[in-house]
N, C-alpha and C positions, 0 to 999 in steps of 0.2 A: 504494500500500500504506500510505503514513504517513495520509492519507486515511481508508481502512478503518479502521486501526489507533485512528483517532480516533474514529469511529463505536463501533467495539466498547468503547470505554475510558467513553464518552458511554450508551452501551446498559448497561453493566456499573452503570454509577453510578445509572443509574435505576431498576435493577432492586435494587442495594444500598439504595436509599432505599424500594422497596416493600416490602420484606424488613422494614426497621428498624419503616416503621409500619404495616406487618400485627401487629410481635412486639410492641408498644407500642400497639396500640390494640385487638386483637382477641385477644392472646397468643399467635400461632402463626407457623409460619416459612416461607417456603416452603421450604426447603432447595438445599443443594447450589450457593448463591451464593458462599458462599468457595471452592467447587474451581472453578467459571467462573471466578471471578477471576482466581483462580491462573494459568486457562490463557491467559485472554485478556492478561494482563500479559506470562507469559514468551514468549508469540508475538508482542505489540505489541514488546516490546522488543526482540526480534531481528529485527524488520522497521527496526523502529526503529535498529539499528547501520548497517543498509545505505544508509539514508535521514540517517542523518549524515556516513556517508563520501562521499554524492553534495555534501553542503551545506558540507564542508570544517569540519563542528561537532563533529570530536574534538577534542578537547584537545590542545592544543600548546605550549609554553614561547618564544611571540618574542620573548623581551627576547635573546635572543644571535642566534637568526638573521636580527634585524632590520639587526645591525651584521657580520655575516660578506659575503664577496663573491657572486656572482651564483651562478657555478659552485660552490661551496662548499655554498651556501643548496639548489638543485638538488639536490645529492647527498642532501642531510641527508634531503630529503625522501623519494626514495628508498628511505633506511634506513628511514624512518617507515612506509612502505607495505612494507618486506617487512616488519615487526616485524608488524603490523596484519594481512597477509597470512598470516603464520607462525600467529598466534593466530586466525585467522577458521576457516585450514584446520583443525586443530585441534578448536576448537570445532564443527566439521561434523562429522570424522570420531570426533568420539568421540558426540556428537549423534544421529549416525544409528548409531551402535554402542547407544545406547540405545530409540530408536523401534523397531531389526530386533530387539532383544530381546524388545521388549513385543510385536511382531507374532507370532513366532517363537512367545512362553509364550500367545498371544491374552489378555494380561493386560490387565484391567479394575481402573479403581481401585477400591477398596475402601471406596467411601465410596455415600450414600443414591440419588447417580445413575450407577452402576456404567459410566461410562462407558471404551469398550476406551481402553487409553492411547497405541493407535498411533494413534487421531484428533487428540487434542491434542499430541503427540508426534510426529506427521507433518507437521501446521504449523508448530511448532517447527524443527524440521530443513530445512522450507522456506524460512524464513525466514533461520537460518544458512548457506544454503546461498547464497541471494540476498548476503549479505553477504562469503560467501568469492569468489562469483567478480565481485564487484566489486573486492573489496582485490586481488586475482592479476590483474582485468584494469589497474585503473589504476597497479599494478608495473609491468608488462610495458609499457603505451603508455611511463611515467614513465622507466622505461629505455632504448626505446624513442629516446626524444627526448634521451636524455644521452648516448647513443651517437650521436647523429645531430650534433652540438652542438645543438641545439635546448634551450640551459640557459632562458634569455629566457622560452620556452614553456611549458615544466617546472615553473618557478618560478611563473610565472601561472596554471595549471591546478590544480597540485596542492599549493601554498605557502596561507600561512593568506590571508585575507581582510586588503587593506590597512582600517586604523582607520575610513580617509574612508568605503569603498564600505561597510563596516557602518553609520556613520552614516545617508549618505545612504538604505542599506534601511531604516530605521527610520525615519528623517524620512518615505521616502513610506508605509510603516505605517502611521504616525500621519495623515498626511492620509487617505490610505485609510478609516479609520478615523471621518474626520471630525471630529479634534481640534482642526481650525482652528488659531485663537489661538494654541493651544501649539506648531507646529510654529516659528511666525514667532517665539516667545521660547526655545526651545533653540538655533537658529541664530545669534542675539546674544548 
């Protein structure tokens, strides 16, 4: 989905750049490019939550859980993933309280491509939906393993990424990449 997500955002911008020099070189528009936007945005982005809680790329404060104990560190995370979970469910169930409304009125935007808004509004809600039962399942494993003692586990699954293992992702990035040179002088 982060994939798609990347396609459509890629698809979207080329089509904002055909838009810009149809209105700039010929005077006309095609329309209805800022409401695609709109939807393809707020649907990358909620695919986009799910696809950061799989890569450990919320935001999180280590400078304290870097110096707390094992079990301690374990817990916190815990709290993190029901907080995360509390708000994902949340955002589903009011989400889909919005899409069954537009289904429900078969309301269509009100804009030059009348399109209904349970389409963009259905994938929306898919995508929040993908992101709640990821937060609820990686609670449950994450409990799961601190009832079992399994802290050791917990804390390497679902704790932030250590400094080195981001380094090294980006060192092979950059080779990847084919940066050469540069890899062998950020490592010195």
């Amino acid at each position: 989905m982060a994939i798609a997500s990347g396609w459509a955002i890629l698809g979207l911008s080329v089509l904002i750049l055909i838009d810009v020099l149809a209105r700039k070189l010929f005077g006309i528009t095609i329309g209805g490019t800022d409401e695609l936007g709109g939807y393809v945005l707020a649907v990358s982005v909620t695919f986009g939550f799910a696809y950061a809680l799989a890569e450990k790329a919320h935001i999180r404060v280590d400078m304290v859980l870097d110096h707390l104990q094992l079990r301690a560190r374990a817990f916190l995370h815990l709290v993190s993933l029901i907080a995360i979970s509390t708000y994902a469910v949340i955002l589903l169930w009011r989400g889909g309280l919005v899409a069954l409304t537009s289904w429900r009125l078969s309301a269509s935007a009100s804009t030059g491509l009348g399109l209904p808004l349970v389409v963009p509004q259905g994938l929306w809600v898919a995508g929040l939906a993908l992101f709640a039962v990821m937060a609820v399942a990686q609670t449950v494993h994450c409990a799961v393993l601190l009832c079992t003692g399994a802290s050791k586990e917990a804390d390497s699954r679902f704790g932030t990424k250590p400094i080195e293992a981001e380094v090294a992702e980006e060192l092979h990035s950059a080779k990847a990449r084919g940066s050469g040179g540069t890899t062998e002088r950020l490592v010195s």
